[in-house]
Backbone as a ProteinNet text record, in pm:
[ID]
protein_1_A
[PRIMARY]
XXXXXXXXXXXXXXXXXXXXXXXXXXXXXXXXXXXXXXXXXXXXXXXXXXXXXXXXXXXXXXXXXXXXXXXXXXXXXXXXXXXXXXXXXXXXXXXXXXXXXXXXXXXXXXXXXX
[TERTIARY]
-13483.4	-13582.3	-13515.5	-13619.9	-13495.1	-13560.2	-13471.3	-13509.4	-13445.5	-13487.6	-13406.1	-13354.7	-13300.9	-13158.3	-13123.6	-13194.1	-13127.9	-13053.9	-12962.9	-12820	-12807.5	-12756.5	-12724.7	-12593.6	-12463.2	-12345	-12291.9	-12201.9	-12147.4	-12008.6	-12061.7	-11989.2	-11931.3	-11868.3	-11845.8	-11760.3	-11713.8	-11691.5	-11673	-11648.8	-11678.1	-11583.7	-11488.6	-11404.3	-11473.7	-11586.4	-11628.5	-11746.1	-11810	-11898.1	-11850.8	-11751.6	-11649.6	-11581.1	-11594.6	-11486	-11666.8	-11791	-11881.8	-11915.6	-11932.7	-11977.1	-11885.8	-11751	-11692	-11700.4	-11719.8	-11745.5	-11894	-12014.2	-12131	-12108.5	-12019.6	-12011.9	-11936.1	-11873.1	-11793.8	-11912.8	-12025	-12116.6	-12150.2	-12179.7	-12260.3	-12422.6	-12520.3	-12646.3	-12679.9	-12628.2	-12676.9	-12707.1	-12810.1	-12898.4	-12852.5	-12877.7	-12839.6	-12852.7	-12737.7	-12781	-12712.9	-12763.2	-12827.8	-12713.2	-12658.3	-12573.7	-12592.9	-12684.8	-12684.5	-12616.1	-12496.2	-12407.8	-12478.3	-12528.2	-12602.4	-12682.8	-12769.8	-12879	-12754.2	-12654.6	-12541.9	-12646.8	-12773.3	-12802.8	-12795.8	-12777.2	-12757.8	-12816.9	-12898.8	-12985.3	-12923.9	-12979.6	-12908	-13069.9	-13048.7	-13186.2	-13062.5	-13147.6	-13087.7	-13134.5	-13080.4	-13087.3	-12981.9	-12987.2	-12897.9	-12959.1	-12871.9	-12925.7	-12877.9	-12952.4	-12910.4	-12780.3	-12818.6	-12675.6	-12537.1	-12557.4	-12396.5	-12410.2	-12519.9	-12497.6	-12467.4	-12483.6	-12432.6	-12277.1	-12267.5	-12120.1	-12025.2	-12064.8	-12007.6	-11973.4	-12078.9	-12048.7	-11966	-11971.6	-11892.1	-11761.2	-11720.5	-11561.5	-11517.8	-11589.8	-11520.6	-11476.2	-11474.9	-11466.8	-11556.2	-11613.6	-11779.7	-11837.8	-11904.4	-11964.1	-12094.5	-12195.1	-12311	-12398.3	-12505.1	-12648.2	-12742.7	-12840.4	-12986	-13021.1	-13088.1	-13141.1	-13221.1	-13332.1	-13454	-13421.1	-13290.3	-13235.8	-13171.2	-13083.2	-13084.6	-13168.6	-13276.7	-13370.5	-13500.6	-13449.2	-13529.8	-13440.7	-13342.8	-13243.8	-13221.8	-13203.7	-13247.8	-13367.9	-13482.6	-13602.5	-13613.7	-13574.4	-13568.6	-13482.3	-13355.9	-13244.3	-13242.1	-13266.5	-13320.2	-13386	-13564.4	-13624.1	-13549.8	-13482.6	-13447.6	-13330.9	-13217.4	-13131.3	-13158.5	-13286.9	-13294.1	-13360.5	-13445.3	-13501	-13416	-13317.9	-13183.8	-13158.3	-13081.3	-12932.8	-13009.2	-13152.6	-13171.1	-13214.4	-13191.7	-13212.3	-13029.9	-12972.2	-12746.7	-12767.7	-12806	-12762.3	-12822.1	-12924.3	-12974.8	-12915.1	-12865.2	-12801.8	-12683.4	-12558.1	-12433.8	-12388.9	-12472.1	-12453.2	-12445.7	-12507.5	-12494.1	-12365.9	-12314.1	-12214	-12093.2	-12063.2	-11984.6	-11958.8	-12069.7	-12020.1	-11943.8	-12002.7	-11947.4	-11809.1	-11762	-11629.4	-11532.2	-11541.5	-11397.2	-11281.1	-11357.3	-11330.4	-11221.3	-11301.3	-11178.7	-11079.4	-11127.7	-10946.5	-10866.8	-10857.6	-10805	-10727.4	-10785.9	-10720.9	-10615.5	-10642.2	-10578.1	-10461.6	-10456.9	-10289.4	-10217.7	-10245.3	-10159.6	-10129.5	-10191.9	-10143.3	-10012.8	-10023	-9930.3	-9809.1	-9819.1	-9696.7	-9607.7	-9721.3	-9656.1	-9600.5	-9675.1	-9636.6	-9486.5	-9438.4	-9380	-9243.1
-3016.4	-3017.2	-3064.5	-3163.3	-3202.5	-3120.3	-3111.6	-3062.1	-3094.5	-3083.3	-3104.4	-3019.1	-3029.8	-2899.5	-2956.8	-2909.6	-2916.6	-2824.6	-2873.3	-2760.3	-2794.8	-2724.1	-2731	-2710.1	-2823.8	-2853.8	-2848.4	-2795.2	-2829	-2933.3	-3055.2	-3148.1	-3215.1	-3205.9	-3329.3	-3463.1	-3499.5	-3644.5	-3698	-3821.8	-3925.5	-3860.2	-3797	-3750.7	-3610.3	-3549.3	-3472.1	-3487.6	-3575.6	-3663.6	-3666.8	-3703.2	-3801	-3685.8	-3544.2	-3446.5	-3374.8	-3412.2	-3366	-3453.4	-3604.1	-3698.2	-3683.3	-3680.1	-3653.8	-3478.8	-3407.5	-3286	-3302.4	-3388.5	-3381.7	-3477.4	-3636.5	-3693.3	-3694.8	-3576.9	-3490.8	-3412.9	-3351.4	-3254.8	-3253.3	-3177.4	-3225.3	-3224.5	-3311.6	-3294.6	-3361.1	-3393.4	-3422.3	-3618.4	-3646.3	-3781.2	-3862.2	-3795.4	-3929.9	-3769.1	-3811.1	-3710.7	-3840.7	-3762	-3815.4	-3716.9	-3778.9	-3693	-3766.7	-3676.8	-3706.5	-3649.8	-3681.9	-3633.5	-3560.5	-3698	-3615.5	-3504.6	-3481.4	-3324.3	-3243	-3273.1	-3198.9	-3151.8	-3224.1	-3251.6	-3286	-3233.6	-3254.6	-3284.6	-3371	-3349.1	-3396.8	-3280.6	-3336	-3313.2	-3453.3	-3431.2	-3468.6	-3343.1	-3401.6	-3229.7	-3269.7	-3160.5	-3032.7	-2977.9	-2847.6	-2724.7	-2642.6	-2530	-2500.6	-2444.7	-2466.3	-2363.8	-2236.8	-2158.8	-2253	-2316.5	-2377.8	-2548.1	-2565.1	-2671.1	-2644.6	-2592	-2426.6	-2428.6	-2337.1	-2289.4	-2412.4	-2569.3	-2688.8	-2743.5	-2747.9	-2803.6	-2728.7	-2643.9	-2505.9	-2508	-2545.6	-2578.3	-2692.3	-2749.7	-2827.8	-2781.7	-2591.5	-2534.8	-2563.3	-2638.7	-2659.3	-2558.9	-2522.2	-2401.7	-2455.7	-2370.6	-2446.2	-2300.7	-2350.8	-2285.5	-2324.2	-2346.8	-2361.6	-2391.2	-2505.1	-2566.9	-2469.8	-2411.8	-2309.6	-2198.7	-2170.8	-2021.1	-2021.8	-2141.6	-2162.9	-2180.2	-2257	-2256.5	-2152.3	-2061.4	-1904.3	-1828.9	-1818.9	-1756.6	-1747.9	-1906.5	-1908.7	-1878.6	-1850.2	-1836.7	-1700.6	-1667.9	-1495.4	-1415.6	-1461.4	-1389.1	-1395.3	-1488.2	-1483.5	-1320.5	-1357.4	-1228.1	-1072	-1107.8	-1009.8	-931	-1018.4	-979.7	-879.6	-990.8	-942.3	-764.7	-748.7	-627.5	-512	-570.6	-461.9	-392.4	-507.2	-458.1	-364.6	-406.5	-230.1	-89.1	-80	-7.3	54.1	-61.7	-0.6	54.1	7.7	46.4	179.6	237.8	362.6	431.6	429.2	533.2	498.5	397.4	443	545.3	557.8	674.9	793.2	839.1	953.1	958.5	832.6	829.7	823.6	795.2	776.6	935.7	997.8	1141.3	1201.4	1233.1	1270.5	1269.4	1068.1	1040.8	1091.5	1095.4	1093.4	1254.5	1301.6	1484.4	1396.8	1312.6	1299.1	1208.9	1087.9	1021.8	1066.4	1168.4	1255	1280.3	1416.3	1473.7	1379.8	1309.7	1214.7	1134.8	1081.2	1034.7	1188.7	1352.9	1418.3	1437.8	1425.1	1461	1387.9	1254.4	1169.7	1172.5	1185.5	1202.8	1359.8	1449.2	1581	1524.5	1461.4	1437	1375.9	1250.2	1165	1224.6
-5319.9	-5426.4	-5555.8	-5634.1	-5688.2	-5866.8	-5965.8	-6095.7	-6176.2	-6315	-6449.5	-6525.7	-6571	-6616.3	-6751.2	-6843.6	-6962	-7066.8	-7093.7	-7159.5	-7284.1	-7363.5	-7519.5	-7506.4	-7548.3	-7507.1	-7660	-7693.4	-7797.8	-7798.1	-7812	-7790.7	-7957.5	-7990.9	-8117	-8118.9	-8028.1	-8009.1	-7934.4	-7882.3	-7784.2	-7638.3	-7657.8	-7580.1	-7506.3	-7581.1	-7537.8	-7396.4	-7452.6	-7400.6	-7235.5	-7262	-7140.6	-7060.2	-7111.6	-7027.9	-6899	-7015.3	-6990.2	-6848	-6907	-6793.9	-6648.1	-6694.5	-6540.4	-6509.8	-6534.3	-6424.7	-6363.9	-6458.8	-6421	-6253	-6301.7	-6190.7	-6091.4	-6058.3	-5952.6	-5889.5	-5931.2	-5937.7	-5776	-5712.8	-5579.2	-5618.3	-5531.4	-5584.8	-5711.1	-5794.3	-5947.5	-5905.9	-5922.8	-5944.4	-6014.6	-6148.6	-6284.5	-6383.7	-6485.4	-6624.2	-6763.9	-6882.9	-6973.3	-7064.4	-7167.2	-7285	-7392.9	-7479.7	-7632.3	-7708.7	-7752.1	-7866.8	-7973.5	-8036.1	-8189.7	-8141.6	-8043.2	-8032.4	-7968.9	-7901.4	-7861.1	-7713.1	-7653.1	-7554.7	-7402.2	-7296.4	-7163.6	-7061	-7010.5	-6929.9	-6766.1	-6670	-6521	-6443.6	-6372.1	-6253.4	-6112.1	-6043.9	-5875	-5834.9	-5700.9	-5612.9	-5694.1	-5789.8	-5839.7	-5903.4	-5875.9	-5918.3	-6078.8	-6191.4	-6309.3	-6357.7	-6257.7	-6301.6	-6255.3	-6177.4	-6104.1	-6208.3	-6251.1	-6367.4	-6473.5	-6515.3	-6642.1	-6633.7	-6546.6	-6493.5	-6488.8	-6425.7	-6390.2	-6580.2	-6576	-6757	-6868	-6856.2	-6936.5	-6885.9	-6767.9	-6735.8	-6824.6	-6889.5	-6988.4	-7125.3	-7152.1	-7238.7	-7377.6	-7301.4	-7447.3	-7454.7	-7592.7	-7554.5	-7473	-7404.1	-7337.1	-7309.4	-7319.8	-7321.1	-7234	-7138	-7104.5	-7236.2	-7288.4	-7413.9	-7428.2	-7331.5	-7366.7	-7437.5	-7376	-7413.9	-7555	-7593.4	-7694.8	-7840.3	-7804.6	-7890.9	-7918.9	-7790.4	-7802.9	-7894.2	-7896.2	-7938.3	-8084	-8130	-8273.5	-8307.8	-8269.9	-8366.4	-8335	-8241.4	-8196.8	-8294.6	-8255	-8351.2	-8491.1	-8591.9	-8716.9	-8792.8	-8719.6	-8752.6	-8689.5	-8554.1	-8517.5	-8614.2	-8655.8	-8738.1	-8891.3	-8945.3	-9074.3	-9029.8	-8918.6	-8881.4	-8864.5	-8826.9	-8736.5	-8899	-8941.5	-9069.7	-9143.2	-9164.9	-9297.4	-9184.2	-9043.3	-8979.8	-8973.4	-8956.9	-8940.1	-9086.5	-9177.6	-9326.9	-9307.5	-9300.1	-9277.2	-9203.4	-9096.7	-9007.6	-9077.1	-9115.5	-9159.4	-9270.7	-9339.9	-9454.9	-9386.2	-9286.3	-9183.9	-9120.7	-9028.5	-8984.6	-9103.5	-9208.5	-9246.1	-9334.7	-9319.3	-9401.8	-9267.3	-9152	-9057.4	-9005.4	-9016	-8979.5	-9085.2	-9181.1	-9258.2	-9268.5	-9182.7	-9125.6	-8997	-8901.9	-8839.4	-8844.6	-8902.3	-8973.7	-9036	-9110.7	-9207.6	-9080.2	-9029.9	-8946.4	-8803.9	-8773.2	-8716.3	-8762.5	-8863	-8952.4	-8928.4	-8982.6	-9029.3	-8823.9	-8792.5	-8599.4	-8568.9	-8589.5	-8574.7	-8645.2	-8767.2	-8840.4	-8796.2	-8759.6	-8732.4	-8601.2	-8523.8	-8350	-8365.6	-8483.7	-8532.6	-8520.2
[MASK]
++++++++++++++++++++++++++++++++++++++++++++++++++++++++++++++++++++++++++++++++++++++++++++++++++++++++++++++++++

């Protein structure tokens, strides 16, 4: 069955391109694929499965993504972030009255242990 597999590669130059194109064309199964530098873009059609096209491309120590997952990720993580931090800021004032009872006590252990 054959499918398209597109990855978000972090590639930045021509050499990258080229570490990308030969693991793709070693690949078993893979048809024809497509590398756009500037979108930092991947595309593979053939008989493959996308985790082992994933896994195949990422041996080139690029970072690499499923394009979908990537571009979920940014519009997800954004709102998600700004939601979180005034929720940590609220609970650390709690935690931080709590901890300083036991770092204290922890330096004088050591130096006595010392």
């Amino acid at each position: 069955m054959s499918q398209t597999v597109v990855l978000k590669v972090g590639m930045s130059c021509q050499g990258c391109v080229g570490a990308v194109k030969r693991v793709l064309g070693k690949m078993e199964g893979v048809e024809s694929y497509e590398v756009d530098l500037e979108q930092q873009k991947v595309t593979v059609k053939g008989n493959v499965q996308p985790d082992a096209v994933l896994q195949t491309v990422s041996k080139t120590g690029k970072k690499t993504a499923f394009w979908e997952a990537e571009a979920l990720a940014e519009t997800e993580a954004k709102p998600a972030e700004t939601e979180v931090k005034p929720a940590e800021s609220e609970v650390k004032p709690a935690k931080t009255e709590a901890k300083p009872a036991e770092p204290e006590a922890k330096p004088t252990e050591a130096v006595a242990a010392a």
